[in-house]
KEKE-3310 file (N, C-alpha, C; in steps of 0.2 Angstrom, whole numbers, plus 5000, padded with zeros to 4 digits):
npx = (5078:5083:5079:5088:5097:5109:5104:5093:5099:5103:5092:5083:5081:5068:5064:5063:5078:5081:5088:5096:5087:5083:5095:5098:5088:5089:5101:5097:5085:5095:5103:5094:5090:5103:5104:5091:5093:5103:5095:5087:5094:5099:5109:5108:5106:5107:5097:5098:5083:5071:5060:5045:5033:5023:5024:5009:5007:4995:4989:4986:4969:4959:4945:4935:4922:4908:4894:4879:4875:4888:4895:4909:4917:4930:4936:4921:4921:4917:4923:4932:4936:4949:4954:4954:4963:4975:4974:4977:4989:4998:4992:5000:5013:5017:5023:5023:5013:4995:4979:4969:4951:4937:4921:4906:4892:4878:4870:4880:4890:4900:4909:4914:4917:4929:4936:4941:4948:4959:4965:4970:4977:4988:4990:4999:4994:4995:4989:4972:4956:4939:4923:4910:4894:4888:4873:4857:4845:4831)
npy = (5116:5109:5098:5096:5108:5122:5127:5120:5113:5121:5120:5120:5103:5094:5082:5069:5064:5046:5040:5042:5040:5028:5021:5026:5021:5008:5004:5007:4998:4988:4990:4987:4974:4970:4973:4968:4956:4958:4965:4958:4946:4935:4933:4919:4913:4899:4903:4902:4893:4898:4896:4903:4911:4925:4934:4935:4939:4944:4957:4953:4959:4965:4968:4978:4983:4994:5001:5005:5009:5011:5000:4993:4979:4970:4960:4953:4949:4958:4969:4981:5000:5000:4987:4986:4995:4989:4978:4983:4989:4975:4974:4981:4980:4968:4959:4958:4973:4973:4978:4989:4988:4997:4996:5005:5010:5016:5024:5029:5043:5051:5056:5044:5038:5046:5043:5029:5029:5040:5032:5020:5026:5032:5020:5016:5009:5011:5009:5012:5007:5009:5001:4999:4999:4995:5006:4998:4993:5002)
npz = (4574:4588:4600:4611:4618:4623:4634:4639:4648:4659:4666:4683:4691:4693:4701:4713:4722:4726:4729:4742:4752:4752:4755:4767:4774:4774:4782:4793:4795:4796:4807:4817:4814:4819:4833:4839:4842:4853:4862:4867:4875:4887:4902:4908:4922:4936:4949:4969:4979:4988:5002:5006:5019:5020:5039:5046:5059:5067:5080:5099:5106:5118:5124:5129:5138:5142:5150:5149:5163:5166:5171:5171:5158:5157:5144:5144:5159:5174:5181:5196:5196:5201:5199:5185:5181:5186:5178:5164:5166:5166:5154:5146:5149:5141:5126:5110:5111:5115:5108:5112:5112:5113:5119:5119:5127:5119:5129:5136:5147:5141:5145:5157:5146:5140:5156:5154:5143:5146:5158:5153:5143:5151:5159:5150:5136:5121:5109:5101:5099:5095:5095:5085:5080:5064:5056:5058:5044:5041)
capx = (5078:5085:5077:5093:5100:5115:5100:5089:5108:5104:5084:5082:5079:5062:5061:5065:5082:5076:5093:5099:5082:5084:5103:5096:5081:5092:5106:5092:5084:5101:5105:5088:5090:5108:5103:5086:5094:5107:5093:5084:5099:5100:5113:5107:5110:5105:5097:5094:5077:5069:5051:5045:5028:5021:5025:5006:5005:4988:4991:4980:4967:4957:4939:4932:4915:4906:4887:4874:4874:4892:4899:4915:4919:4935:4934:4917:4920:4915:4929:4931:4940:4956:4955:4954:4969:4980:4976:4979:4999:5001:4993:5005:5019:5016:5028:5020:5005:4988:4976:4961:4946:4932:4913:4903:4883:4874:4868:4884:4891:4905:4913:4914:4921:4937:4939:4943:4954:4965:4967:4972:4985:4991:4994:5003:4991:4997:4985:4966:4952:4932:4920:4904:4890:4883:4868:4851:4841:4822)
capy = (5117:5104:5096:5097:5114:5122:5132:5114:5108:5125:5120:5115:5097:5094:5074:5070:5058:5041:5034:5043:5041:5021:5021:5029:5016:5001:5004:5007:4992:4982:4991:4986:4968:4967:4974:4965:4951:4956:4967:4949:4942:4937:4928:4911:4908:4894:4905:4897:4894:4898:4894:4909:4914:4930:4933:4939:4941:4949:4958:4951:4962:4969:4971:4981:4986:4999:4998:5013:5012:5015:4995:4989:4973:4968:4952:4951:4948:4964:4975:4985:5002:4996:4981:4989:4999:4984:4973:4988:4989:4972:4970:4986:4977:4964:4964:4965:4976:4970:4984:4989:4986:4999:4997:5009:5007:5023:5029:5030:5049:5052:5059:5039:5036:5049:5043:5025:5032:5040:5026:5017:5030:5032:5013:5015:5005:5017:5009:5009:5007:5009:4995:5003:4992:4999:5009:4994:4997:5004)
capz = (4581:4593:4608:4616:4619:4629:4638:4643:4652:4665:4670:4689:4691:4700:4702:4720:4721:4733:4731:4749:4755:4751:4758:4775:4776:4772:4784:4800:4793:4797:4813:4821:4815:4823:4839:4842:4847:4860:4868:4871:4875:4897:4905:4911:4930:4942:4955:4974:4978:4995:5002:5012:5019:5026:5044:5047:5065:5070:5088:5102:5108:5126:5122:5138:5137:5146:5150:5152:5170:5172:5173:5166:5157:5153:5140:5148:5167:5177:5184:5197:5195:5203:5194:5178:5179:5186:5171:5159:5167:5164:5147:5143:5148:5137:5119:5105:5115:5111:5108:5116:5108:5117:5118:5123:5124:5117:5133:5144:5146:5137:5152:5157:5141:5142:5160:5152:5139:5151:5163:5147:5143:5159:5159:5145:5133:5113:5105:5108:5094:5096:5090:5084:5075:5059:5055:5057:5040:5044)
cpx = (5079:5082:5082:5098:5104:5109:5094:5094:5105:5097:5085:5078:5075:5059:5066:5071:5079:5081:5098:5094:5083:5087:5101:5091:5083:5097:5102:5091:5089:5104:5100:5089:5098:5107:5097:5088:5097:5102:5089:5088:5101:5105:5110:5109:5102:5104:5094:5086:5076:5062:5051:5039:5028:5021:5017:5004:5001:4991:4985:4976:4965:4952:4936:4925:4912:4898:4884:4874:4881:4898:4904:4919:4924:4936:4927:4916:4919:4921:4928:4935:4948:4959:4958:4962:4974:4981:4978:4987:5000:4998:5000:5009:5021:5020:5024:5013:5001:4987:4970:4955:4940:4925:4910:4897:4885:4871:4876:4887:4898:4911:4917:4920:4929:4940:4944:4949:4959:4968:4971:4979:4990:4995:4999:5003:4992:4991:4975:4958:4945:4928:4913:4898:4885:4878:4861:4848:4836:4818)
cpy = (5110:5102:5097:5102:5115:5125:5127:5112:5115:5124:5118:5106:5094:5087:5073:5064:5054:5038:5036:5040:5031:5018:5019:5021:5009:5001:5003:5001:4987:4983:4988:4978:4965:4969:4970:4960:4950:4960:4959:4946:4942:4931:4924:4911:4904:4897:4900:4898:4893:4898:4898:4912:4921:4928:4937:4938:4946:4949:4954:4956:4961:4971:4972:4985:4992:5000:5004:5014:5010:5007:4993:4983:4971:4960:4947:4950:4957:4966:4980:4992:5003:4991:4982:4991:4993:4980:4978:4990:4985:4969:4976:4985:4970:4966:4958:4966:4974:4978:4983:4992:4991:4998:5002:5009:5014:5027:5033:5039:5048:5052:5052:5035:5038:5046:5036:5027:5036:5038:5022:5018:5031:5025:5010:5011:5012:5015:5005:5010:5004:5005:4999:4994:4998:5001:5002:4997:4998:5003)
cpz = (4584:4598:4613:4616:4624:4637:4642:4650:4658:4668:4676:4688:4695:4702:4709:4719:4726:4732:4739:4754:4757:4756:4766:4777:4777:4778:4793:4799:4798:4806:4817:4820:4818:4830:4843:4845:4851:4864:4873:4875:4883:4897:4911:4916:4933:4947:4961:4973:4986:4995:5009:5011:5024:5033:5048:5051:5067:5079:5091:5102:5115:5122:5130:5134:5143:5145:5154:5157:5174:5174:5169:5165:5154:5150:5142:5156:5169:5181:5187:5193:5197:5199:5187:5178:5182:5181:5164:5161:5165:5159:5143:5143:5143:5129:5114:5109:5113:5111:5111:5114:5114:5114:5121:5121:5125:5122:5138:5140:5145:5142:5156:5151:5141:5149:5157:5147:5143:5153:5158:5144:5147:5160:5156:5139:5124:5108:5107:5098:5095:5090:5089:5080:5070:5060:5053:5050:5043:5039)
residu = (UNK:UNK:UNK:UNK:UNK:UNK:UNK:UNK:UNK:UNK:UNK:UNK:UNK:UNK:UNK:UNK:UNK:UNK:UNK:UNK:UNK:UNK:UNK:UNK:UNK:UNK:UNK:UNK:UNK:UNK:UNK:UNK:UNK:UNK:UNK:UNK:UNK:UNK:UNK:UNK:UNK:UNK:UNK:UNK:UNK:UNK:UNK:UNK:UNK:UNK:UNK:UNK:UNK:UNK:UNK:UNK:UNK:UNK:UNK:UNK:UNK:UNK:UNK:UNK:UNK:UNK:UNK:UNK:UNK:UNK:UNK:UNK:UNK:UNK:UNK:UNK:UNK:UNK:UNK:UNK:UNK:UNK:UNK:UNK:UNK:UNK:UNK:UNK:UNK:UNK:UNK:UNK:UNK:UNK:UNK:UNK:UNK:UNK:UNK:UNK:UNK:UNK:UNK:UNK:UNK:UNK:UNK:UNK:UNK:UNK:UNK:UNK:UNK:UNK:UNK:UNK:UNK:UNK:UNK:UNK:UNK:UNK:UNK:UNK:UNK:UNK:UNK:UNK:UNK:UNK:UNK:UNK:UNK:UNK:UNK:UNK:UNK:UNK)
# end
């Protein structure tokens, strides 16, 4: 008997080939180390150089206040309601608008409060923002 028979030459051959496997792995290899370095690769300029700050222009304000019994202070001076509304036309003509800062102490009526915010919009003043004071701890 023979080890080498016509009937061994027909067996499936169950050992994995790794020479395509190799092939494949060796060729990526090669593409990756010729491409790594054009991705790096920048064209060089001499860009100009400019020196340039933020233009951070805070609006002015208009703080008016308004006092339990009814009085109103425009940046502190006491106002009448004539007065009031003449200085509210021409801070509204003013470019860039300031904004108006409102106070109101915790007793005045509300009712007080709207009439100013009307007179205000009326004037033509768009922007108007309420100053409060935090909650005192106890």
């Amino acid at each position: 008997m023979s080890l080498f028979t016509a009937d061994s030459e027909d067996d499936v051959m169950s050992e994995i080939n790794m020479t395509p496997l190799v092939d494949v792995m060796l060729v990526l290899l090669i593409i990756f180390i010729i491409t790594i370095p054009v991705i790096n690769h920048a064209v060089k300029l001499d860009l100009p150089r400019a020196a340039s700050q933020p233009n951070d222009v805070k609006p002015a304000h208009v703080a008016v206040s308004i006092a339990a019994d009814g009085n109103i202070s425009w940046d502190g001076t006491v106002v009448d309601e004539q007065a009031l509304k003449d200085r509210i036309v021409a801070v509204a003509a003013q470019s860039p608008q300031p904004e108006l800062h409102l106070r109101a102490d915790r007793k005045t009526p509300y009712e007080r409060v709207a009439q100013l915010m009307a007179a205000a919009q009326a004037g033509g003043l768009l922007k108007i923002g309420f100053v409060t004071e935090p909650n005192a701890a106890r």
